[in-house]
Structure formats: structure tokens, C-alpha cells
C-alpha positions in Angstrom: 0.0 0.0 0.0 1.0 3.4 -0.5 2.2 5.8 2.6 -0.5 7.7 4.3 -0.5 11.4 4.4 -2.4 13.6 6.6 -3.5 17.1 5.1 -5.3 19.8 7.0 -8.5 20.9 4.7 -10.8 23.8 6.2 -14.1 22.9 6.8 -17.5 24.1 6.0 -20.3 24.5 8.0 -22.8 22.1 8.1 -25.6 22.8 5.7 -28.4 21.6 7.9 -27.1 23.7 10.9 -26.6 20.4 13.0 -24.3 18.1 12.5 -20.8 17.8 11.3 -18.9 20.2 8.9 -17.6 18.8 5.9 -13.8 19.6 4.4 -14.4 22.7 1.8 -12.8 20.5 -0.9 -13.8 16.8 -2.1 -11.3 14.3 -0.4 -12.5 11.0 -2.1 -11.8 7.9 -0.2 -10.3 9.1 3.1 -10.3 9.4 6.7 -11.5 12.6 8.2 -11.1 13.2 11.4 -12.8 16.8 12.7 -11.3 19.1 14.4 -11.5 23.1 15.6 -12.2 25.0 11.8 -10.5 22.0 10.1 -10.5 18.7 9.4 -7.5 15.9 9.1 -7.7 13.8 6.2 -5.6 10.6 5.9 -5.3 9.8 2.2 -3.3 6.5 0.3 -3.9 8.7 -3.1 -0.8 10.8 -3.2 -2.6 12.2 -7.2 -5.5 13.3 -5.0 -2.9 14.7 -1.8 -1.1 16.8 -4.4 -3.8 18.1 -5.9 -5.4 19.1 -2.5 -1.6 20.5 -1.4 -2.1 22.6 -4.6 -4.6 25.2 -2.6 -3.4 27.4 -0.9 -5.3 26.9 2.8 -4.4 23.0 2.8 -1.4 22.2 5.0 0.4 18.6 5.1 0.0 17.5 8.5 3.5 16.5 9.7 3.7 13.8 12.8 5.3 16.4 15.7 1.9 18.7 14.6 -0.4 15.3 15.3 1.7 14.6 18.7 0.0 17.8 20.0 -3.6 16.9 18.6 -5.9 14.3 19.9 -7.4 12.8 16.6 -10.6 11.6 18.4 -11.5 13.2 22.3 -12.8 11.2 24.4 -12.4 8.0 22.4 -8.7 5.5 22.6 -7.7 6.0 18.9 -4.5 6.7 17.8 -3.5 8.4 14.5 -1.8 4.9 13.9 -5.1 3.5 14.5 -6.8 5.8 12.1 -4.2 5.6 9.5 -4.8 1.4 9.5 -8.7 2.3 8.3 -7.0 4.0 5.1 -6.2 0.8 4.0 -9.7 -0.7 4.7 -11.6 2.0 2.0 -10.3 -0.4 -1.0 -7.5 2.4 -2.7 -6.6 0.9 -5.6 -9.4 -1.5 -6.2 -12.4 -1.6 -8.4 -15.4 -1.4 -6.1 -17.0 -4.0 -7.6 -14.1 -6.8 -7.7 -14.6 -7.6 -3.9 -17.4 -8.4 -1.5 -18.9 -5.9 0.8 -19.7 -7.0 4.4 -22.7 -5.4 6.3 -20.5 -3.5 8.5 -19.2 -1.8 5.7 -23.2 -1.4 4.2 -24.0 0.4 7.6 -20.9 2.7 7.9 -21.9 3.5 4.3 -25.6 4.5 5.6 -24.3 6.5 8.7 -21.4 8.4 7.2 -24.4 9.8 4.8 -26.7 10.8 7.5 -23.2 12.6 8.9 -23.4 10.2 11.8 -19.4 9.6 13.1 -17.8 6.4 13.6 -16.2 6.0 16.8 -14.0 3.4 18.2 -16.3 1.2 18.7 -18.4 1.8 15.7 -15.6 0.4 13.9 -15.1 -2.7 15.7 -18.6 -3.5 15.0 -18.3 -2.6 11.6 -15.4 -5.4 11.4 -17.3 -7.8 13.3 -20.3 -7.0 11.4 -18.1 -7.5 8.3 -18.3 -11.6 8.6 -21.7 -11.5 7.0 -20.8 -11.2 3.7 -24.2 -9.2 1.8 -22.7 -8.3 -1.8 -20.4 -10.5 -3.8 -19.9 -13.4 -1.1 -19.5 -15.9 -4.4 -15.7 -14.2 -4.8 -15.1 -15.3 -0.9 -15.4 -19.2 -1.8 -12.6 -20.9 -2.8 -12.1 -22.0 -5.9 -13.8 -25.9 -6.9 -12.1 -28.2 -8.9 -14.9 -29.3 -12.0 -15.1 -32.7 -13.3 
């Protein structure tokens, strides 16, 4: 997999009034974590990191700068943590060359109502990712014809 970068986008407010604000540029497949005006993004795509680097009010996020911020209050996740679900979004695969778990179907539904994952969100979402709901015919190994 590629290296992970972390960029500081600026956020917008949300449009609702509640709820969270969203990063003022279109991050694609990331991690976002939220924070005071701005949001940190962990992306695998470094075509997409450039491109965001190009305006002028994103900042690459180096590791001392993360020491001093606590990606998630309140909730025991690291930025290592964080950076290991960058991996789980599929980069570099065709969504529809792999199986999708439910866990993965109800992030999907909750990170469109704007509702966060916590910690323990995503260990459900693992869990949950057992039952296979889309695509569980690539899961089975291969059988000999004859």
C-alpha cells in the first residue's frame, strides 16, 4: 500500500445547521477526522494529496503537529489507528471486484446521515463485516470441475 498522508483541509459548515462540517474540498476515499475549523484527512492517493496541497489553505499534517492533537477526544484512537482504516476504503481496487460485508453497508448508511464512527463503531463494523451481503461468491474458494 501506499504511505498515508495527513493534510489539514478547512471545513465548512454544516448545511443543515446540526451536525458535522464537511472539508471545503472533495477528499475522495479518506479518513477525516474533525477538528477546531479543520479537518484531518488521511489519504493513500498521493494524485488526490497533491492536488489538495495545490490550494493554498491545505497544510500537510507532519507527525510532531499530530503529537500535540488528539485525533478523536474522548475515544482511545490513535492516529496509527486511524491511518490502518485507510487501508480498509479499497484504494486501488475496483469497487466491484470484492465483496462488501454489512458493517461496511451500515458505515456506508451513517457516514451519509453525517453520523461519526467512533472506536467502537468500527469494531462492529469489522465484526459485522463476517456477514458477507454483496459479492460473497468471490469469498469461496475456488472448486475443482469434473
Amino acid at each position: 500500500m501506499n504511505s498515508v498522508q495527513w493534510l489539514q483541509v478547512p471545513t465548512l459548515p454544516p448545511e443543515t445547521g446540526s451536525g458535522s462540517p464537511s472539508p471545503k474540498y472533495d477528499v475522495g476515499s479518506a479518513v477525516v477526522v474533525h477538528g477546531e475549523g479543520s479537518a484531518y484527512v488521511a489519504l493513500a492517493d498521493e494524485a488526490l494529496a497533491a492536488a489538495l496541497l495545490a490550494h493554498g489553505d491545505v497544510q500537510l499534517l507532519t507527525a510532531e503537529h499530530r503529537q500535540q492533537i488528539e485525533p478523536a477526544p474522548g475515544l482511545p484512537l490513535t492516529w496509527e489507528q486511524l491511518e490502518e482504516q485507510v487501508s480498509a476504503l479499497g484504494a486501488g481496487r475496483h469497487p466491484h471486484h470484492r465483496s462488501v460485508g454489512l458493517g461496511d453497508v451500515i458505515a456506508a448508511i451513517t457516514r451519509r446521515v453525517r453520523i461519526p464512527e467512533c472506536g467502537s463503531c468500527a469494531r462492529r463494523r469489522q465484526g459485522l463485516n463476517r456477514i458477507t451481503v454483496w459479492g460473497w461468491w468471490r469469498d469461496r474458494p475456488a472448486q475443482a470441475t469434473g
